[in-house]
C-alpha positions in Angstrom: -32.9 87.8 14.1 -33.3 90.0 16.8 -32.2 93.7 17.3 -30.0 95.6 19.9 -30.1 99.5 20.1 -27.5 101.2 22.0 -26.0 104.4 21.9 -22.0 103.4 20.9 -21.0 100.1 19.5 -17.5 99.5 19.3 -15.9 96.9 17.1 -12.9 95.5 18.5 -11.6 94.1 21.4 -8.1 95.4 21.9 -6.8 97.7 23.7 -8.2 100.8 21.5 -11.8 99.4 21.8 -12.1 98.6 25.7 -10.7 102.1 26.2 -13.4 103.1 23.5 -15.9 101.3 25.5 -14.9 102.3 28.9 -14.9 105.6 28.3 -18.1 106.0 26.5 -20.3 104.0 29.2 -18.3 106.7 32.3 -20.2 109.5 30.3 -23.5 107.4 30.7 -23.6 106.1 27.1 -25.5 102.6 26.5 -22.3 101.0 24.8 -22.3 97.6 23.4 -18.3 95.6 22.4 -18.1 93.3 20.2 -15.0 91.0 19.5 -14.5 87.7 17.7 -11.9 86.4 19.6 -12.8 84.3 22.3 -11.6 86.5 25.2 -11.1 90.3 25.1 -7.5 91.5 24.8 -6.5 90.7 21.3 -2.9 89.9 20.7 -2.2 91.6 24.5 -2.7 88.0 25.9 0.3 86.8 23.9 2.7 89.7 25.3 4.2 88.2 28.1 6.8 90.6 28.1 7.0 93.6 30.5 6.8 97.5 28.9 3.0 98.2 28.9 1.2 101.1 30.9 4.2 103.0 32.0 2.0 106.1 30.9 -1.3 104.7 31.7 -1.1 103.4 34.8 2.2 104.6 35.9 3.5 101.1 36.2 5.4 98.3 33.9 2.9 95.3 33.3 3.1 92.5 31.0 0.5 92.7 28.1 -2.2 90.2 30.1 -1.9 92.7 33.0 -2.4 95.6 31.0 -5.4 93.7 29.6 -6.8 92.6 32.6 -6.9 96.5 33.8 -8.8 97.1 30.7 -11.3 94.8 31.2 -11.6 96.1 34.9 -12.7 99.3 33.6 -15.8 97.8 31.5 -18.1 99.0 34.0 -22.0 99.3 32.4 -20.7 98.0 29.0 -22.3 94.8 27.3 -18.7 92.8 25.9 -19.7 89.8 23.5 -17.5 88.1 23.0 -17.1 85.3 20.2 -19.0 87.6 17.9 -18.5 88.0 14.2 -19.3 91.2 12.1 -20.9 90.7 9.1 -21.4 94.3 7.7 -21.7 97.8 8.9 -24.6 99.6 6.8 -23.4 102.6 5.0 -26.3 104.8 5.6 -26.9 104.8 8.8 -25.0 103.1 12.3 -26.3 100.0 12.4 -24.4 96.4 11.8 -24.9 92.9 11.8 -23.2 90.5 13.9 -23.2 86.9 14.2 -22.4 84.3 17.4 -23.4 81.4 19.9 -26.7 83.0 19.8 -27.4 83.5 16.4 -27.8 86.8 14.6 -28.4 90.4 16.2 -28.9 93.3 14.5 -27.3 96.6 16.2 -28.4 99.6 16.3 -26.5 102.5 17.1 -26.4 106.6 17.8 -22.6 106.0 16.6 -19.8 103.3 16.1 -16.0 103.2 17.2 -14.3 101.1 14.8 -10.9 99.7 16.8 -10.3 96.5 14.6 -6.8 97.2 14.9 -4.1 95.8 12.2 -3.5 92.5 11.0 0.8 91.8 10.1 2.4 92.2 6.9 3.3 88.5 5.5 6.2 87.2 3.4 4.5 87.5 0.3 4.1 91.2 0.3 7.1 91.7 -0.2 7.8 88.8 -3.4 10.9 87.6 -2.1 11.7 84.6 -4.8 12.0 80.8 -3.6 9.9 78.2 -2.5 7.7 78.4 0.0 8.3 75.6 2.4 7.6 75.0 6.5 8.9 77.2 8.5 8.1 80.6 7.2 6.0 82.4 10.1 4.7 85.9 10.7 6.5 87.0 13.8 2.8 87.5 15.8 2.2 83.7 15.0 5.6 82.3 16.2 4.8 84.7 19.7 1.4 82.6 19.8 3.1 79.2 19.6 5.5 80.0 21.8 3.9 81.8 24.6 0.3 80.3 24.2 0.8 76.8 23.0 4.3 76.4 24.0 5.4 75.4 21.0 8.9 76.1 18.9 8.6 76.8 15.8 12.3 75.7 14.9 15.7 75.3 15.9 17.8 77.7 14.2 16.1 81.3 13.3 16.3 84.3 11.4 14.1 87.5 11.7 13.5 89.6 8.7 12.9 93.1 10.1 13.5 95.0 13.6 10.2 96.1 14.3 9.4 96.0 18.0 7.7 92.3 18.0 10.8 91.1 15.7 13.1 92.5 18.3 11.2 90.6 21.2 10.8 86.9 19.5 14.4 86.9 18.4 14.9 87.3 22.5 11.9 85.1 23.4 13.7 82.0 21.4 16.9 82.6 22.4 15.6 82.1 25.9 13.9 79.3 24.9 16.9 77.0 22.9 16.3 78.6 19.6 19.6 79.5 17.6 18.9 83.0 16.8 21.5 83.9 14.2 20.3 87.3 13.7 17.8 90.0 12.9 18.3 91.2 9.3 17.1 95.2 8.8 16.4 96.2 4.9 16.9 100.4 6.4 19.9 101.6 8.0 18.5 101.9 11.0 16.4 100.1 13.3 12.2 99.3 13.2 11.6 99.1 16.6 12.1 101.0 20.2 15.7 101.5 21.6 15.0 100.0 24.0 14.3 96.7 22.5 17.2 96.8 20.2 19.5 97.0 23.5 17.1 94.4 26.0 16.4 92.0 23.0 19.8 91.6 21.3 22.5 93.6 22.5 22.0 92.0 26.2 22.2 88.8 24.2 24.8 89.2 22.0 22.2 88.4 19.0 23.2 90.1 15.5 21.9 93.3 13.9 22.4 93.4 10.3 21.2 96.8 9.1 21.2 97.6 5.1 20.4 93.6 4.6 17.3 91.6 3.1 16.4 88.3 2.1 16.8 88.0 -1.8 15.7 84.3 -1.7 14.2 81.4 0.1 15.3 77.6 0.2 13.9 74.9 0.5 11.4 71.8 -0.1 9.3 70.2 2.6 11.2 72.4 5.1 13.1 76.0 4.9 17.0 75.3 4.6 18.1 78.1 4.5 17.6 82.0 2.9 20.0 84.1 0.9 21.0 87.5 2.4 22.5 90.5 0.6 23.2 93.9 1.8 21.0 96.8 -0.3 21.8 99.8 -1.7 19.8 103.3 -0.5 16.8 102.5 -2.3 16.8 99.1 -0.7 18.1 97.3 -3.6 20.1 94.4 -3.3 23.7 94.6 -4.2 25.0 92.5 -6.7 28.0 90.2 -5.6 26.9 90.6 -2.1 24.5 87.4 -1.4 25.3 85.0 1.0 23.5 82.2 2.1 22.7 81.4 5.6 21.3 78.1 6.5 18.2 78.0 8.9 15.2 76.0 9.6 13.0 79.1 10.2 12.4 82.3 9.2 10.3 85.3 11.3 8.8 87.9 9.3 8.2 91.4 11.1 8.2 93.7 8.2 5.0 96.0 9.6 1.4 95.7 10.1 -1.8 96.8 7.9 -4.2 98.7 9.6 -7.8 96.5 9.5 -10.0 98.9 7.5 -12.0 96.4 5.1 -15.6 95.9 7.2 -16.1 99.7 6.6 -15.2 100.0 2.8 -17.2 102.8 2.7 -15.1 105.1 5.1 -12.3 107.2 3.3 -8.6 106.2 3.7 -5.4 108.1 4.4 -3.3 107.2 1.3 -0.1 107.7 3.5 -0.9 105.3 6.3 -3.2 103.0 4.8 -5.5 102.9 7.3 -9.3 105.3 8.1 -8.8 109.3 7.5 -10.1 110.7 10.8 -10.0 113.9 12.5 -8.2 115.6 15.4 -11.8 114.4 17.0 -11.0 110.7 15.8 -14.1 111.2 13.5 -14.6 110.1 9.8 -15.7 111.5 6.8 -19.2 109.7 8.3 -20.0 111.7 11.0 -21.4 108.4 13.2 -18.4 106.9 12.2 -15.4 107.3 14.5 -12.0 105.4 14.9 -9.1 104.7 16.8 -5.9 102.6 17.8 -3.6 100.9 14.6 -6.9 100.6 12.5 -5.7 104.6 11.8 -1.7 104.1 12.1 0.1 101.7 13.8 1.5 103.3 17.2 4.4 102.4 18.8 2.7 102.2 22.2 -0.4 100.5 23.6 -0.5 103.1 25.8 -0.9 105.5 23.3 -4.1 103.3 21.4 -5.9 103.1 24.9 -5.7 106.7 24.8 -6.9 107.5 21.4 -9.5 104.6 21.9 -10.9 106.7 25.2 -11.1 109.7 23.2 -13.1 108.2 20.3 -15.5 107.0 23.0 -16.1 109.8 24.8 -16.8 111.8 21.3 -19.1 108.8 20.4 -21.0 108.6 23.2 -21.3 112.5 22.5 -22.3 112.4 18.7 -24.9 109.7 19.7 -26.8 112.0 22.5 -26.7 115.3 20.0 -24.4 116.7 22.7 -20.8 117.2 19.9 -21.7 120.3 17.5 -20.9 120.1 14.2 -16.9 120.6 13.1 -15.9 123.5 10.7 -14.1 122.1 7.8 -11.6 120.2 9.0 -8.0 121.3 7.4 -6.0 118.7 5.9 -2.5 117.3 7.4 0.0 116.1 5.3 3.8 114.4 5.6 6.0 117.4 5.2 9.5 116.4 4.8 11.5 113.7 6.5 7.8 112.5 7.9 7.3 108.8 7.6 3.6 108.6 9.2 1.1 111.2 10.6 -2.1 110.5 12.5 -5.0 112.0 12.1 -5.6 112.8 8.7 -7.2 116.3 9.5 -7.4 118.8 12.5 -11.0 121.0 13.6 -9.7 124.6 13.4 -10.6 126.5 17.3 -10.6 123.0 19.1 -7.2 121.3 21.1 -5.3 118.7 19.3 -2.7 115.7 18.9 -0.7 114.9 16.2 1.6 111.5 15.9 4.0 111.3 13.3 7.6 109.0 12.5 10.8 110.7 11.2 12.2 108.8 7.9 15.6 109.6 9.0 17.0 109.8 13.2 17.8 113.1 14.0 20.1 114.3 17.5 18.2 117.3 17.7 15.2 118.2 15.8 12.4 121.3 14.9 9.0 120.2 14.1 6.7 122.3 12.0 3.1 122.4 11.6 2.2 124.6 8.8 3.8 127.3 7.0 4.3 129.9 10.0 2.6 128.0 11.9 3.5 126.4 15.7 6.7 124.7 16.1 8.2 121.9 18.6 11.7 120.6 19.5 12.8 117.0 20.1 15.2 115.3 21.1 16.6 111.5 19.9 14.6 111.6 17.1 13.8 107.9 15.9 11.7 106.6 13.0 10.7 103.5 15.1 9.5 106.4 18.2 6.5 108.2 17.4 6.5 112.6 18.6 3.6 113.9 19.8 3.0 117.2 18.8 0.6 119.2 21.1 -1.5 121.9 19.7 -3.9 124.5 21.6 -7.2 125.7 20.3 -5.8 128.8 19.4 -2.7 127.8 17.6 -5.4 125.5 15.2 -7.7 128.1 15.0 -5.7 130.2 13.2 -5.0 127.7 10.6 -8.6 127.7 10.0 -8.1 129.6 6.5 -5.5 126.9 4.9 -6.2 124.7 2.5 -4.2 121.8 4.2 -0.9 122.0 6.7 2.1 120.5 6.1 4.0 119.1 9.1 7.8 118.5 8.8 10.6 117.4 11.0 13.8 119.1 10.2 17.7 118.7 12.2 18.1 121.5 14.7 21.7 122.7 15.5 
């Protein structure tokens, strides 16, 4: 086994972690990527679709394009690719990692941790049935179609309108697929505006909001899946099912942030995923993260951006150059909050906050603390993430609180 010392290893090779990278080797950090994939990107190389870097790079590019500008940007940084993480050691930065070449030790001033988020499968959510062929995770019918060129049926339905549901039920209507619509279990949409107007209403493809699948058919094959409209709570309504027959059902019911090779790293019990700080840091102060290992984001654009951030702080915490925090104050989900990233802000230093409304809102006040700062918004959607700006002052005075409560209220 030999050993590699660096001063920032990322883990990851998305979007969050070649930002990550990037920016950590531009402040002169030794930076080492590893990604077990055989190509950096991650699941960018499968979005053919245009919508990326409009705030990046100023520009619409499909997800290989935005990739490929990443992976421009990797000046000075060592990329392995085709390497697998064994562990990270709790004690101290330093992991082991496995690949063509055998095994390497790593050894690290700090670690990014940009793993990213793996999707939410059908058996999450114990729908009853059988489980035949044809059941597929919405990210794994976009790789068969778009990498292998393969169809994954004839006649589809898509459980749940988050942004990738949106664009696969338009990606196999384009390509012959029946699409006989995109069932929604909220009464509103999961994904961007946008996409619910470019990926259905431009092709006249069904919306069913307040619906869920109550049970799956089927032997050898999927036949078919019963639908029922559901009640506020989400249950299903009795004397409501129908059943729909299909060869093929696409699951996009949200995605689990990837938090498991650092079990010993706190979570945020709202989001699932690692508690960090306005800095991007963990309670382990060599431990920093960033992009949908924390939350998942709405925009790639927006990961890239927290990833280059958590570089540049690692690359900082591994020369001795970041000074210690004060004690970071707590942020929680205030009311009609669905999500809120990070889990803490450093009193006296400039922040970010990203947090989902539950419910849409015209008009909207956002709160951070009791009398603390506010913000207005406007078109207020769950599926849209608000950034909430905060200046060093405005957090330094919240340095006395126990935690802040941030909460999105209708504004007349």
């Amino acid at each position: 086994m030999r050993t590699h010392r660096v001063d920032v290893l990322v883990v990851g090779g998305g979007a969050a972690g070649m930002a990550a990278a990037a920016a950590a080797a531009r402040v002169g950090a030794r930076t080492v990527l590893v990604e077990e994939g055989a190509r950096l990107g991650g699941v960018l190389d499968q979005c053919i679709h245009p919508g990326f870097g409009l705030h990046r790079y100023r520009e619409e590019l499909t997800g290989p394009e935005f990739a490929a500008r990443l992976v421009a940007e990797l000046d000075g940084v060592e990329a392995w690719t085709g390497q697998s993480l064994l562990a990270v050691d709790p004690n101290r930065p330093r992991a082991r990692t496995v690949g063509s070449e055998g095994l390497v030790e790593i050894e690290a001033g700090a670690v990014v941790w940009a793993a990213g988020a793996r999707e939410r499968p059908l058996g999450a959510l114990r729908v009853p049935g059988t489980r035949p062929a044809g059941l597929f995770v919405a990210g794994l019918a976009q790789r068969l179609v778009n990498i292998h060129g393969l169809l994954p049926g004839r006649r589809a339905l898509v459980l749940g309108s988050g942004d990738i549901g949106l664009i696969m039920a338009r990606r196999l209507h384009l390509e012959g697929v029946e699409v006989v619509g995109v069932v929604e279990i909220r009464p509103h949409p999961g994904g961007l505006l946008r996409n619910v107007v470019q990926c259905l209403d431009d092709f006249g493809i069904p919306l069913l909001l307040s619906h869920t699948v109550v049970e799956v058919h089927g032997r050898g094959r999927l036949t078919g899946v019963t639908l029922a409209e559901v009640d506020g709570a989400g249950a299903p309504q009795p004397g409501t099912e129908r059943f729909v027959p299909v060869d093929t059902l696409i699951v996009s019911v949200g995605l689990v942030p990837e938090v498991e090779g650092v079990p010993f790293a706190p979570r945020d019990p709202a989001t699932g995923g690692l508690a960090a700080s306005t800095r991007l840091q963990t309670a382990v102060p060599w431990l920093f993260a960033a992009g949908n290992c924390l939350a998942p984001f709405d925009l790639v654009d927006t990961v890239a951006t927290f990833g280059a951030r958590a570089g540049t702080l690692a690359a900082r915490h591994a020369r001795g150059e970041l000074s210690p925090a004060p004690r970071p104050v707590p942020v929680r989900m205030g009311r009609n909050v669905a999500a809120l990233v990070p889990s803490s802000l450093v009193p006296g230093e400039e922040a970010i906050l990203y947090l989902r409304a539950r419910e849409p809102l015209d008009r909207a006040r956002v709160t951070v603390g009791p009398d603390g700062p506010t913000r207005t918004a406007r078109g207020v959607r769950p599926a849209e993430m608000i950034e909430v700006r905060l200046t060093a002052e405005e957090t330094a005075a919240m340095a006395c609180l126990q935690e802040v409560a941030v909460e999105v209220t209708a504004l007349r």
